[in-house]
C-alpha positions as CSV (number, residue, x, y, z in Angstrom):
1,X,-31.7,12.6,-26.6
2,X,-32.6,16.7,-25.4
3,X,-31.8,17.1,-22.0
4,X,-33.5,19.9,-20.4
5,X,-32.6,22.5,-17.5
6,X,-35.1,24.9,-16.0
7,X,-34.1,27.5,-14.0
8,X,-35.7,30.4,-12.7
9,X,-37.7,29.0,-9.2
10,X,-37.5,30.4,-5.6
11,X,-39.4,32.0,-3.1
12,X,-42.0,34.9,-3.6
13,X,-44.6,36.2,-1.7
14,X,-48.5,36.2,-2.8
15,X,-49.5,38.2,-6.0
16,X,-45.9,38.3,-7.0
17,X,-44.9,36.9,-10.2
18,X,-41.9,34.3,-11.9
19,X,-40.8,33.7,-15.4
20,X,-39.6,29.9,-15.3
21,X,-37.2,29.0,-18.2
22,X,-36.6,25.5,-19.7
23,X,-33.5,25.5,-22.4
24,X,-33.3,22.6,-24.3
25,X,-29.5,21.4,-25.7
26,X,-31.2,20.6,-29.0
27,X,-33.3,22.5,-31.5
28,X,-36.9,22.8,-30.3
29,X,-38.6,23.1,-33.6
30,X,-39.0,20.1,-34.2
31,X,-40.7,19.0,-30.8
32,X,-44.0,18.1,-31.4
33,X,-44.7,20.0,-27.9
34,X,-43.2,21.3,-24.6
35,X,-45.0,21.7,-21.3
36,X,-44.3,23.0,-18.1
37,X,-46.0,20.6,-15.0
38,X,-45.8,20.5,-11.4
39,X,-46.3,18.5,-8.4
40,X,-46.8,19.3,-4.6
41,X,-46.1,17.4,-2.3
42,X,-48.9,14.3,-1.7
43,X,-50.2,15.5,-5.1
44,X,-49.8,14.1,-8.5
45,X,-47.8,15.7,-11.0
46,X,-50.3,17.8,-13.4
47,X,-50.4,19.9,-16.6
48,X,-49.9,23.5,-16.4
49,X,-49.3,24.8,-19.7
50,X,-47.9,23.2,-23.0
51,X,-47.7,24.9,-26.4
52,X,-47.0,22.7,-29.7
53,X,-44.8,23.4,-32.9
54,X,-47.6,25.4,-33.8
55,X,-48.1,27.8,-30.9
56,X,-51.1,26.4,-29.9
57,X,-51.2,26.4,-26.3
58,X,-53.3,25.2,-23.3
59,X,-53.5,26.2,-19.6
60,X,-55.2,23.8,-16.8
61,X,-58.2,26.1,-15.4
62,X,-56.3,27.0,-12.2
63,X,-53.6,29.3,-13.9
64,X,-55.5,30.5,-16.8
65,X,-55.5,34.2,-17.0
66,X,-52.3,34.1,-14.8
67,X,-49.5,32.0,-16.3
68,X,-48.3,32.8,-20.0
69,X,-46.3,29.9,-22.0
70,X,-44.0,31.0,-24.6
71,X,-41.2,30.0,-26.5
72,X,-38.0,31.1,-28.6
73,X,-37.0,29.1,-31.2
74,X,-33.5,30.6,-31.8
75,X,-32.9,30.3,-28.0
76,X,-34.1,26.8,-27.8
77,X,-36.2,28.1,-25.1
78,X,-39.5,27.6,-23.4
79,X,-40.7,29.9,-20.8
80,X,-43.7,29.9,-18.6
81,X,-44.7,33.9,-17.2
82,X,-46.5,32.9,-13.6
83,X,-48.2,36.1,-12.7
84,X,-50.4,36.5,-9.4
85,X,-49.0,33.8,-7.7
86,X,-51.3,31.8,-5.2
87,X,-49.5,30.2,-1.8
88,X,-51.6,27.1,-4.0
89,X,-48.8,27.2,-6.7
90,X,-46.2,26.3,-4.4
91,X,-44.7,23.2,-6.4
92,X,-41.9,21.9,-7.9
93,X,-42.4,22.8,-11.5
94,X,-41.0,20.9,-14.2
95,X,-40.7,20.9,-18.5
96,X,-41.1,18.0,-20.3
97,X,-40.6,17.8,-24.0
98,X,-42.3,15.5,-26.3
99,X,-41.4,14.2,-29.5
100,X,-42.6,11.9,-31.9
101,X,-42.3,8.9,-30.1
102,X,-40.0,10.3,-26.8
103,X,-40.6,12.1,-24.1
104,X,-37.9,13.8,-21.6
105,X,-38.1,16.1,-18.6
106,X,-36.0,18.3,-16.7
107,X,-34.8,18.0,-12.8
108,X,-37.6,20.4,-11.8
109,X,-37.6,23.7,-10.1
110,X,-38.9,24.5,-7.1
111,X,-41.4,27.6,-6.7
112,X,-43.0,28.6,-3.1
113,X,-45.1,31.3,-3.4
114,X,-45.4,32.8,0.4
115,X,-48.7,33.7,2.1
């Protein structure tokens, strides 16, 4: 099974920005989609961006216009550009992959956005 490892968290103050990677050990064409979620703490993990095998992508409401989700294919690499950071998207972010009948995540990354 794809493990995944995200890197890319830590500390920045209000407005700044993060790119968040998540590399897969396999190929990630063949994914039907990756994602990028997040939980704080008392809060249940949510959505924040996925994009499918055909570049179709999605954004909750609360980082649209402010988080980009990309990916390279020859890198086996998903990204997720957090611009404008809020002290609100404090969270330990995570990637999960999802394939035709699996789904996998990483160990999370933690991002604290400073007020």
């Amino acid at each position: 099974q794809v493990q995944l490892v995200e890197s890319g968290g830590g500390l920045v103050q209000a407005g700044g920005s993060l790119r968040l990677s998540c590399a897969a050990s396999g190929s990630i064409v063949s994914m039907n989609s990756m994602g990028w979620y997040r939980q704080a703490p008392g809060k249940q993990r949510e959505l924040v961006a996925a994009i499918t095998s055909g570049d179709n992508t999605a954004y909750t409401d609360s980082v649209k216009g402010r988080f980009t989700i990309s990916r390279d294919n020859a890198k086996n690499t998903v990204y997720l550009q957090m611009n404008s950071l809020k002290p609100e998207d404090t969270a330990v972010y995570y990637c999960n992959a999802k394939g035709p009948w699996w789904s996998t995540w990483g160990q999370g990354t933690q991002v604290t956005v400073s007020s």
